[in-house]
N, C-alpha and C positions, 0 to 999 in steps of 0.2 A: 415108364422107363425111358433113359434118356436115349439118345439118336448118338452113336456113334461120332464121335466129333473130327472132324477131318481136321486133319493138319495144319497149322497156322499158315504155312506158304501155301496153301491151297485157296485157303479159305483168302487171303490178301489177294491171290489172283483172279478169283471170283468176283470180287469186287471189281477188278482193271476191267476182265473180260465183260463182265456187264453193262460198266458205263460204256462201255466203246459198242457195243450191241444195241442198247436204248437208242433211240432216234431222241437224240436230243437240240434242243436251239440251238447249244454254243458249236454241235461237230454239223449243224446242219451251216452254220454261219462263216464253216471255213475252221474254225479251232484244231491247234494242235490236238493229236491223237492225247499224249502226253497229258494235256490239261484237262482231259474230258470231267465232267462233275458226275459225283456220286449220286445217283440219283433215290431218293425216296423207297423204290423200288431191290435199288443195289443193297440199300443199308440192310432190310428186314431180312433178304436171302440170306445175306454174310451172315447177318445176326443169329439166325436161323439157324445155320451151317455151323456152332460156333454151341449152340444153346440150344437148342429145339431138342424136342420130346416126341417120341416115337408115338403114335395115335392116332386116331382120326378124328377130325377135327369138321365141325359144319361151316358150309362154304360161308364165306364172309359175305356180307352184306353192302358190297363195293361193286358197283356198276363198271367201275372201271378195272376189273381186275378177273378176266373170265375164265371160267371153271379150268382147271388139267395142268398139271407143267407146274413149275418147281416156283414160280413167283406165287401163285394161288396157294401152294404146300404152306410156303416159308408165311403169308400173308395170312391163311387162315391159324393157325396156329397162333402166331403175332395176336389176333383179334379176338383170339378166345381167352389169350390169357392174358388180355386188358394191356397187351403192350401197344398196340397202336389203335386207333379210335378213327382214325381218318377227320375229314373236313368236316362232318356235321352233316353234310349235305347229298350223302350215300357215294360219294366221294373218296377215293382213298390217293390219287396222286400220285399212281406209281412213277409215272416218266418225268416227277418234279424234282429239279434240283430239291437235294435234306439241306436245309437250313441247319448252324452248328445248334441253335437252341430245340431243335426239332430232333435231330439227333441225341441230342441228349437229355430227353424226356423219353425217348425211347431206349435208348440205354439204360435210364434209371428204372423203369415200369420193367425191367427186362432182372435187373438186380433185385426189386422188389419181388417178383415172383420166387426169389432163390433165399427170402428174408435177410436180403441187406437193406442200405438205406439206412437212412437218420431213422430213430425211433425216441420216441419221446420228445421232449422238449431238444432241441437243437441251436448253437449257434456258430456261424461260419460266414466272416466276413469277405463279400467281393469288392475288394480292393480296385476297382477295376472303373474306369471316366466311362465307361455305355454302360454299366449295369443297371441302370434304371430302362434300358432300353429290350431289357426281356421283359418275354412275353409273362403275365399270370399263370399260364396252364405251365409251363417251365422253368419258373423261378427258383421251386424247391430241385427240381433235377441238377441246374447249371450249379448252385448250390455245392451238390457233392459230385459232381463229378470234375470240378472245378479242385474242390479238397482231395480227392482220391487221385489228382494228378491225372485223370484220364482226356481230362479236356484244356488247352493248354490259352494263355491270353497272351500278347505283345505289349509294344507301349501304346497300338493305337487303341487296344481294349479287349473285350472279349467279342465284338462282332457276332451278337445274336443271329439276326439276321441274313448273316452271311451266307453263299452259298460254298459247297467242301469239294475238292479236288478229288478223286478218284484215292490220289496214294493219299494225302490227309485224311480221310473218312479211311479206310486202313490203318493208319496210323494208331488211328482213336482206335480202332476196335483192338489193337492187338494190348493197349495199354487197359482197355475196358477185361479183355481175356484174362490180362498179367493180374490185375486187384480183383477179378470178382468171382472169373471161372475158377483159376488157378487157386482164389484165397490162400497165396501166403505174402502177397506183396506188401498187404499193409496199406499205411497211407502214403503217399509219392505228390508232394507239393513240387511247384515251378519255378523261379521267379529268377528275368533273368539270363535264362539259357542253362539254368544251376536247378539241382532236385535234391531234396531230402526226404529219407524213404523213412516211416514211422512204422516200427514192425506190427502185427496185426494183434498183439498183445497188450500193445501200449496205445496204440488210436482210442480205441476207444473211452483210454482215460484222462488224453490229452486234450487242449484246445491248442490246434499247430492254427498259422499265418504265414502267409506271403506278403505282406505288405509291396506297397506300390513305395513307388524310390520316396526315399526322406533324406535330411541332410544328414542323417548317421551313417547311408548308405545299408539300412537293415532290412536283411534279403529274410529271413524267418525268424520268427518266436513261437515259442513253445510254454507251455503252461500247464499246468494239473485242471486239471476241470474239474476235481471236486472241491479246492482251493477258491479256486474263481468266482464256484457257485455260491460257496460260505458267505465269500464276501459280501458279494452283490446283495444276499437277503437282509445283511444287518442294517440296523434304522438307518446310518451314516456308512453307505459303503465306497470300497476303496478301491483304486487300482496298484498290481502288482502282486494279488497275493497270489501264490502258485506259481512265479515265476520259476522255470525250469533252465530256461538258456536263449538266446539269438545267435545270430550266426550275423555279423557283420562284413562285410566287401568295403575296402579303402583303399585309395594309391599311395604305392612306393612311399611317396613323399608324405601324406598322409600321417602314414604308420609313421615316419621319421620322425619330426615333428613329436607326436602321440609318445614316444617311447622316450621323450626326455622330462615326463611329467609323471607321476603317478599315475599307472592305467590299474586297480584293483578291481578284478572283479573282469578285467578285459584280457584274453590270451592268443598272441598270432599261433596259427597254426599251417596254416598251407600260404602258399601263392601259386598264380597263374603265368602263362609264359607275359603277358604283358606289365607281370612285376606286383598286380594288384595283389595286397593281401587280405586273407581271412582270418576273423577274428570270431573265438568262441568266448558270450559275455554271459556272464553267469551273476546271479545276487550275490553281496556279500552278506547277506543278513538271511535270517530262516526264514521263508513265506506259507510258509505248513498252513492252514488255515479248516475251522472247521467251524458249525455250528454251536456244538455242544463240546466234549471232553474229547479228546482224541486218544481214538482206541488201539489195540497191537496193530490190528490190519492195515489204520489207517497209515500208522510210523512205520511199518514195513513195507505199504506201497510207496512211500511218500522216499525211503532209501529206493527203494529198486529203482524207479524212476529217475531219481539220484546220480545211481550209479551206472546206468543209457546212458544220462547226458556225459558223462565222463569219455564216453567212447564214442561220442559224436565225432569230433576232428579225424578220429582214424577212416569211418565210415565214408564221413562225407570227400575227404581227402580222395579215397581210392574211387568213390562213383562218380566224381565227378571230373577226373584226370588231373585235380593236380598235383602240384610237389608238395612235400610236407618241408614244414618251417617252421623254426623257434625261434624264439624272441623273449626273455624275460624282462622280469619290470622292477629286479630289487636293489636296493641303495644304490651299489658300484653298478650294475648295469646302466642307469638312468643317470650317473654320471659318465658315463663312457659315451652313453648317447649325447648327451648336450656336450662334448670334449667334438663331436663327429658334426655334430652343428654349430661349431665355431662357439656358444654359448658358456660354456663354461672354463675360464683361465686356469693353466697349469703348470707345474715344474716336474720336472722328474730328478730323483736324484740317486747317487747310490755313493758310496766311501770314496768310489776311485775319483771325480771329477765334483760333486755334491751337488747343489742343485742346476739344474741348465733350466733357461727358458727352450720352447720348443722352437720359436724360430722359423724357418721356410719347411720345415718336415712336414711333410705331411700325416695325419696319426690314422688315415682312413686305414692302413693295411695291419697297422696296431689293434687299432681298435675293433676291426670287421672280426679276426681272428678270435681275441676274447670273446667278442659276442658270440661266439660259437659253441661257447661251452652254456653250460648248467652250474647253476651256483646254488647252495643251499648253507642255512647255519651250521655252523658247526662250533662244540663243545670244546674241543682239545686243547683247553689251556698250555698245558706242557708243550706241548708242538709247537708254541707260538713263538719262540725266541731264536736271537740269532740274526745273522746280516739280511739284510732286505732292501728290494726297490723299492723308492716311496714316491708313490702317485701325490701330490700335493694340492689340494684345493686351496689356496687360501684366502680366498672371499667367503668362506661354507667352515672357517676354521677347520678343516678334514682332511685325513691323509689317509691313503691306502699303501698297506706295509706287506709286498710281495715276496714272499719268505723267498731263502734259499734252502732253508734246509728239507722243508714240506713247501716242494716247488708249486702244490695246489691250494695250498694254504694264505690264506689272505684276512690283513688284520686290517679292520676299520677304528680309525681313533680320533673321535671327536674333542677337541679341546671345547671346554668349558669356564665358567669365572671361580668353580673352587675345584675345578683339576680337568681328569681328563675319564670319558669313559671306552669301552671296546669292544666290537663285536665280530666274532670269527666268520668269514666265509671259507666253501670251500668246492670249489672249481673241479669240473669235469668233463672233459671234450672225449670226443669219438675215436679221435687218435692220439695221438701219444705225443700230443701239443701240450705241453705246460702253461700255467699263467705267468711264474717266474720267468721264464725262457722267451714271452712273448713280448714282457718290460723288460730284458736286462736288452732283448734286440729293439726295442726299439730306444731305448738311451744311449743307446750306441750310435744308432742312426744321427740323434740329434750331435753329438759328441762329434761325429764322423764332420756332419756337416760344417761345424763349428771348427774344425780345422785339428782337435783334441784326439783324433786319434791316428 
């Protein structure tokens, strides 16, 4: 039966009060109270306090660890149920600074008694410049606790060897609490300063990544793992199959730039107050993959999973504070864009004054506004007729015809060598902006300048 679990703020101050109790080198050398290190000692009690099982337990076989009092509780306990082992050498270390990799072999032995843990074949890349610098006995732990989000890296690494701050060795544990006591957090990657949380339904069917910086800027990927596995077995295997989605981070300028070419397959969704944005990249092609015939289960895991990554951007938006942001990427948008980066030449024109060059106007307050809306096909032939502004491309032979009568209706017409073709868009902003309204003001603008009005 288990031990009454005391309260998370109890149990994080157990930890402070500890280190500050242990006679340790760094507070015996003068050290901030503040900085004091979690000591070997601190980690098993907390852990204890946290996880332990009511019982009694045969005194452990650590010379350094004598009989009575709540360090020998939490220690014997720890040693019967194969979470700590000590030095080899009837050694247990209580008053030693925990090492992060030390720690977290002890976390993981502490998970494993609850039947978590990798099981079976497992893989999970440490993206990370020290990772060859774990130890063997904690390879497999850093491992997943590293995936489970519990144990966090910088850019100088993950610092096996490290010794943990009092409130960092806390940290860990409450995140250790959150995925493994609690079991519903799932999986909780890092990378960054930024988390993506894998519900506890889908880990196990996924292969997630943090990846270290690359020039794409790709903070996670995400995959099917049983897609992945397929692959890998065939005589010639391949990369990509299972691909589920990444989560990319870009600057301002960046995304600019990007949004005047074809981005399919790439969609902004949030930014950050420093302007950066995120982008959700998804395959345009099916990567379903399997061995043999692929059965109901596997085409219905293969949508549900599907349809998570659709609601990534919402999720990760709200856990990670920032704004939400759209941006599309279809015909007239990506001409608006390169119109906003000086790239693309235009005329505007309409019956009263017919075409104007644009001249010293600026089209950023034109163009910002349009980008503002939602554009998607539309059908309505009949709706199409009628006076119109015409956005005129004529290096791209193209013109965009922004109705007056269906002030959201917008007609693209490509001239051709035996005519002409057209395809409707149709405009939707948040407020009660029109597309029509936002070109007849800005030909006006130019008109105005130009002395015409």
């Amino acid at each position: 039966m288990k031990r009454s679990k005391r309260s998370l703020s109890l149990v994080l101050a157990l930890v402070l009060v500890l280190a500050l109790s242990l006679a340790l080198p760094a507070m015996a050398a003068g050290e901030e109270a503040g900085e004091a290190l979690c000591t070997r000692g601190d980690a098993v009690t907390a852990l204890y306090a946290l996880c332990g099982e009511m019982g009694e337990y045969p005194q452990a076989d650590f010379d350094d660890v004598p009989a009575g009092g709540e360090l020998a509780e939490a220690v014997n306990w720890a040693a019967a149920k194969g979470i700590v082992l000590g030095y080899g050498n009837g050694s247990f270390g209580a008053a030693d600074p925990v090492t992060r990799e030390q720690l977290a072999a002890i976390l993981y032995r502490c998970a494993q008694t609850q039947g978590k843990g990798f099981q079976g074949m497992w893989m999970f890349l440490l993206d990370y410049p020290d990772a060859g610098e774990i130890s063997a006995y904690a390879d497999e732990a850093m491992h997943w606790v590293v995936m489970n989000g519990i144990l966090t890296g910088s850019e100088e690494g993950l610092c096996p060897k490290s010794s943990l701050s009092a409130a960092e060795a806390a940290a860990i544990l409450e995140r250790f609490q959150a995925a493994v006591t609690d079991g519903e957090t799932g999986l909780v990657l890092e990378n960054g300063g930024l988390t993506l949380t894998i519900p506890a339904d889908k880990a196990e069917l996924v292969i997630a990544e943090a990846p270290a910086a690359d020039e794409f800027g790709t903070l996670f990927t995400v995959s099917e793992k049983a897609s992945v596995e397929a692959a890998q077995a065939r005589e010639n295997p391949y990369d990509g199959a299972g691909w589920l989605f990444a989560i990319r981070k870009v600057s301002g300028e960046a995304l600019q730039d990007m949004l005047c070419y074809d981005m399919s397959g790439m969609a902004p969704f949030a930014r950050d107050e420093e302007g950066n944005a995120y982008l959700l990249c998804t395959p345009t092609d099916v990567r379903l993959e399997r061995e043999g015939t692929f059965t109901e289960e596997d085409m219905e895991q293969w949508t549900a999973l599907n349809a998570w990554a659709a609601e990534i951007p919402a999720a990760f938006t709200e856990a990670n504070g920032l704004e939400p942001f759209h941006r599309g990427n279809s015909d007239l948008e990506i001409t608006l864009n390169r119109i906003l980066c000086g790239i693309e030449p235009y005329t505007i024109s309409t019956l009263k004054y017919l075409a104007l060059e644009p001249g010293e106007v600026d089209p950023a307050p034109f163009v910002e506004k349009l980008l503002e809306g939602t554009y998607t096909f539309e059908n309505d032939e009949e709706g199409s007729d009628g006076e119109y502004v015409v956005l005129q491309l004529p290096e791209e032979n193209t013109r965009y015809d922004f109705l007056f009568g269906d002030k959201n209706l917008i007609r693209k017409v490509v001239t051709v060598e035996d005519g002409e073709y057209t395809v409707l868009f149709r405009a939707e902003f948040a407020d009660d902006t029109t597309a029509n309204d936002v070109m007849s003001a800005w030909y006006d603008a130019i008109a105005q300048s130009q002395g015409l009005e």
